[in-house]
C-alpha positions in Angstrom: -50.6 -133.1 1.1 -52.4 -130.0 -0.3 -53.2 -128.9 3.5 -49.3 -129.5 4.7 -48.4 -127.2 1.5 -50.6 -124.5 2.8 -49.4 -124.7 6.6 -45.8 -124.8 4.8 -46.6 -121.4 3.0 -45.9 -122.6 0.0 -49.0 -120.8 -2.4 -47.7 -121.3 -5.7 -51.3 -122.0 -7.5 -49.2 -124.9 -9.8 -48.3 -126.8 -6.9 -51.8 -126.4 -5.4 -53.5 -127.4 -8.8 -51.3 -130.4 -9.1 -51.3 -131.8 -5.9 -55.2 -131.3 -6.0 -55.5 -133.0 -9.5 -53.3 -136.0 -7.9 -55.7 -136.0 -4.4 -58.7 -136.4 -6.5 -57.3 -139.1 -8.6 -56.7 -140.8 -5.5 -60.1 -140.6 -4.4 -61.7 -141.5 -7.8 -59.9 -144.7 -7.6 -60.9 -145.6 -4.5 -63.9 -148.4 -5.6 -66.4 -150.5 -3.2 -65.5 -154.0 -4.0 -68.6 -155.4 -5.1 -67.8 -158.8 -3.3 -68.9 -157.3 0.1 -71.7 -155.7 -1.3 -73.0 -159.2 -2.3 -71.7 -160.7 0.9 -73.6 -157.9 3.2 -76.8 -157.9 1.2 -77.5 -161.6 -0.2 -78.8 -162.7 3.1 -80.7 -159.7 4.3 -82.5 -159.7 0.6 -83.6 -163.5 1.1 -84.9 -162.5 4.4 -86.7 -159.7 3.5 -88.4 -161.5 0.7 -89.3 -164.3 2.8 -90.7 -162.2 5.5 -93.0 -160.5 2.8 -94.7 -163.7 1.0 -95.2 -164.8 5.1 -97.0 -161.3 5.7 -98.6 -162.1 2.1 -100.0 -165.0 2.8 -103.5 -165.2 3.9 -103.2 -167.7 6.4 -101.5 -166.8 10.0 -97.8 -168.1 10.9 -96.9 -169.7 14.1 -93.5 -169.5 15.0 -91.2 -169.2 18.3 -89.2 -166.5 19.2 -86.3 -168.4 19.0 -86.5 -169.1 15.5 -87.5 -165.8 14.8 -84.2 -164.4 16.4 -82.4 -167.1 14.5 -83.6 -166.3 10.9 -82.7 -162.8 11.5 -78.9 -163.2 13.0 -78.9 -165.4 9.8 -79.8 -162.5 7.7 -77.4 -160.0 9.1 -74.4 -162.7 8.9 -73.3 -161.0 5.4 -73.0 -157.7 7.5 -71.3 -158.7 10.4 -68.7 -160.6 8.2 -68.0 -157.6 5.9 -67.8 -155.3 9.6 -67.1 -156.5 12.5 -65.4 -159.9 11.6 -63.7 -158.0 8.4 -62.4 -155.6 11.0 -61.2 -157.7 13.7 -59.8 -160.4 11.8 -55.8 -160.3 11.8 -54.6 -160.5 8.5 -51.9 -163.2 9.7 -54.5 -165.1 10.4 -56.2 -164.9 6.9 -52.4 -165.4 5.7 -51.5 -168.0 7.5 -55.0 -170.0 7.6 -56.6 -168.6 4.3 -60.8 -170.0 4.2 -59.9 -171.4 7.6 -60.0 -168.3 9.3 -63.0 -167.1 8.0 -64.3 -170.6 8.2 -64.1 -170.5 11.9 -65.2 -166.6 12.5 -68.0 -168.2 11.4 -68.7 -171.3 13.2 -67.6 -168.5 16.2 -70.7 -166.2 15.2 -72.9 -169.0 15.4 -72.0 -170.1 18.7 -72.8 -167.0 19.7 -76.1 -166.6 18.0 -76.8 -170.0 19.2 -76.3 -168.7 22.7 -78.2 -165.9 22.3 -81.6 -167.8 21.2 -81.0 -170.4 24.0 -80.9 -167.4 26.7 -84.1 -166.1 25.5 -87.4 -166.4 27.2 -90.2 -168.1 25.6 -92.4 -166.3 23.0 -95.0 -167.2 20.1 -94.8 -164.7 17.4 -97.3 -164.9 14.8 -97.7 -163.5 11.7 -100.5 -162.1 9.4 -103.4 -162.0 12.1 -105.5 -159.6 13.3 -106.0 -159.2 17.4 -109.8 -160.1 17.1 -108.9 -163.0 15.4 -106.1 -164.2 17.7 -108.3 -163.6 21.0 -111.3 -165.8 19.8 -108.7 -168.6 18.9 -106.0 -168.4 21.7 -109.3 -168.6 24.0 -110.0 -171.7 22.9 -106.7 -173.4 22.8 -106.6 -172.4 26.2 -109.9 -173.9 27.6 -108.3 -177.2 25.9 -105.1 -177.7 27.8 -106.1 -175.9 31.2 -109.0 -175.6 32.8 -107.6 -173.8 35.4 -105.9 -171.1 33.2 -106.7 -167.3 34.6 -107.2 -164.2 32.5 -106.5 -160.6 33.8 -106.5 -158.3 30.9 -104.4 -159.1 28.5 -101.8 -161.4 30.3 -102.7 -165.5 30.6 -101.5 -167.8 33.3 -101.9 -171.7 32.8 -100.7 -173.2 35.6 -101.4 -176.7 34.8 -98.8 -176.2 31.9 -96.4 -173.7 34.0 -97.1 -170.9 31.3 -97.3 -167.2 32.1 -97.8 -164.7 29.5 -99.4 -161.5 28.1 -100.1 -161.0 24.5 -98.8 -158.2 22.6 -100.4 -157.1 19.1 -98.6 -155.1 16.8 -101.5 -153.4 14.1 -99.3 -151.9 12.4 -97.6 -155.1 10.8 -100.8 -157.2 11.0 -98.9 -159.7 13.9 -99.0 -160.3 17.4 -96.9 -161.8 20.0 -97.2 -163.9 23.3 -94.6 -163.0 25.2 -93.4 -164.6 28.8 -94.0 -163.1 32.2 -91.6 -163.6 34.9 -88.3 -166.3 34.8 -90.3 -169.4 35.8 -91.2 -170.9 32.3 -92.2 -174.7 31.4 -90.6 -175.1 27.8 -93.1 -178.6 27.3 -96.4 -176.1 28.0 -95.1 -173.6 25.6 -94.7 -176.1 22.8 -98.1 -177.3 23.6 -99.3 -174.2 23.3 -97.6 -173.4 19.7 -99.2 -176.4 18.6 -102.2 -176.0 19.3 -102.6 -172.7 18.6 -101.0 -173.8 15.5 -103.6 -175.9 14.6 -106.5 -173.6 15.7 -105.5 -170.9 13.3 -105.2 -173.0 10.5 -109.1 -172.2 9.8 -108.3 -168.9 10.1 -107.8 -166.9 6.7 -107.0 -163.3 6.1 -106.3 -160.7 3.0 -103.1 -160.1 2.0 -101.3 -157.9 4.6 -100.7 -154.6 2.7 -97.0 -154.6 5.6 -95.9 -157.3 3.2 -95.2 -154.7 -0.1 -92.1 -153.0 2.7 -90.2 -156.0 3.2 -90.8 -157.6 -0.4 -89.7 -154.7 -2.2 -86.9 -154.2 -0.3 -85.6 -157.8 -0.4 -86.6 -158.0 -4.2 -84.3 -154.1 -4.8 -81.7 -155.7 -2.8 -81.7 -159.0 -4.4 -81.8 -157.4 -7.9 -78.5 -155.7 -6.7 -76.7 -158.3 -5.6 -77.7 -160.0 -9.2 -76.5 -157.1 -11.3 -73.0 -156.9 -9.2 -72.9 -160.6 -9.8 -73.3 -160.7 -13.5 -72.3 -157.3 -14.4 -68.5 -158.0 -13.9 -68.2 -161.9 -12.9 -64.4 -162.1 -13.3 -63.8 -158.6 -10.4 -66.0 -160.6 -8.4 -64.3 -164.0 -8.3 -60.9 -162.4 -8.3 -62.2 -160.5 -5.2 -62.9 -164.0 -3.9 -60.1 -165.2 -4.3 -58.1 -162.6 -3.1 -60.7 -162.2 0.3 -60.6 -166.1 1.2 -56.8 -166.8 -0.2 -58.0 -169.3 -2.4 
């Protein structure tokens, strides 16, 4: 309004000091609903925290990639619903379906994470371990279930097991990963390989991974966040609820 006045030519400086006044009122009143600040953050918070007692811990972590993809898509969830999903959602629908809609953007996001993970290669990702110690170990394993297995550098072939795969350290974070080579992938030798490597590291101790204090304070900032929004002003928050999931 105050920009149309000027192109108008109207400079009366009572005009412009009033319709200023009334644009900044505007903007003052315009509040983040703290709903979708909970929403966004409580999941990313829990993940965070949960990633920094693994990286605390003093003994390694074995997992597959495909849970590792899977705990983070779950962590982001609270994002994509206040974004994306927020975004594309037609309000008919919330209208005419209330929770149901949002109930099945949902079970939608998940069919699509869960099709993600499925399309992924194999890989081992494990946490809180050194390269010198995972070399030692993952030699081992492999002498067990393939006799035949073949080094060249750092990438591993077994086979016996249809496994091909190079190993990736990250010494930065304290972690390291074993991640497929090439499309032709035996799902059985992979998950006898996480288990026994599993089992091999579990003599294996180390310090406390100083990576850990990132990800713990940040899930612990966000958490305390989403903890003071919830309790600061309870009754905004469930009325925001309400209003969000036509209750």
């Amino acid at each position: 309004m105050l920009f149309d006045l000027l192109r108008a030519g109207h400079y009366d400086g009572s005009l412009i000091c009033a319709h200023a006044l009334t644009d900044n009122e505007g903007l003052s009143s315009m509040q983040l609903d703290p709903l979708h600040v909970i929403i966004a953050l409580g999941p990313l918070a829990a993940y965070l925290f949960l990633l920094g007692l693994i990286n605390l811990s003093r003994r390694p972590l074995v997992t597959t990639g495909a849970r590792d993809v899977a705990a983070l898509g779950l962590a982001v969830i609270g994002l994509i619903f206040v974004g994306p999903a927020a975004l594309f959602l037609p309000d008919a629908a919330i209208v005419e379906l209330g929770w149901y809609a949002w109930l099945m953007m949902g079970a939608f996001y998940g069919l699509l994470l869960t099709l993600g993970v499925l399309l992924l290669r194999p890989r081992l990702v494990i946490y809180n371990v050194t390269a010198d110690q995972l070399r030692p170990a993952l030699a081992s394993v492999v002498a067990e279930l393939d006799r035949d297995a073949r080094w060249a550098g750092e990438s591993l072939v077994l086979p016996n097991l249809g496994v091909q795969l190079h190993v990736e350290p990250v010494s930065s974070t304290r972690n390291a990963e074993l991640i497929s080579s090439g499309p032709n992938q035996n799902y059985s030798g992979w998950r006898a390989l996480e288990v026994a490597l599993t089992r091999a590291l579990r003599r294996t101790t180390n310090s406390p991974n100083p990576y850990a204090i990132f990800p713990l304070s940040c899930g612990l900032l966000m958490g305390l966040l989403v903890a003071f929004l919830t309790f600061s002003n309870p009754g905004l928050v469930a009325q925001s609820l309400i209003e969000m999931f036509r209750l």
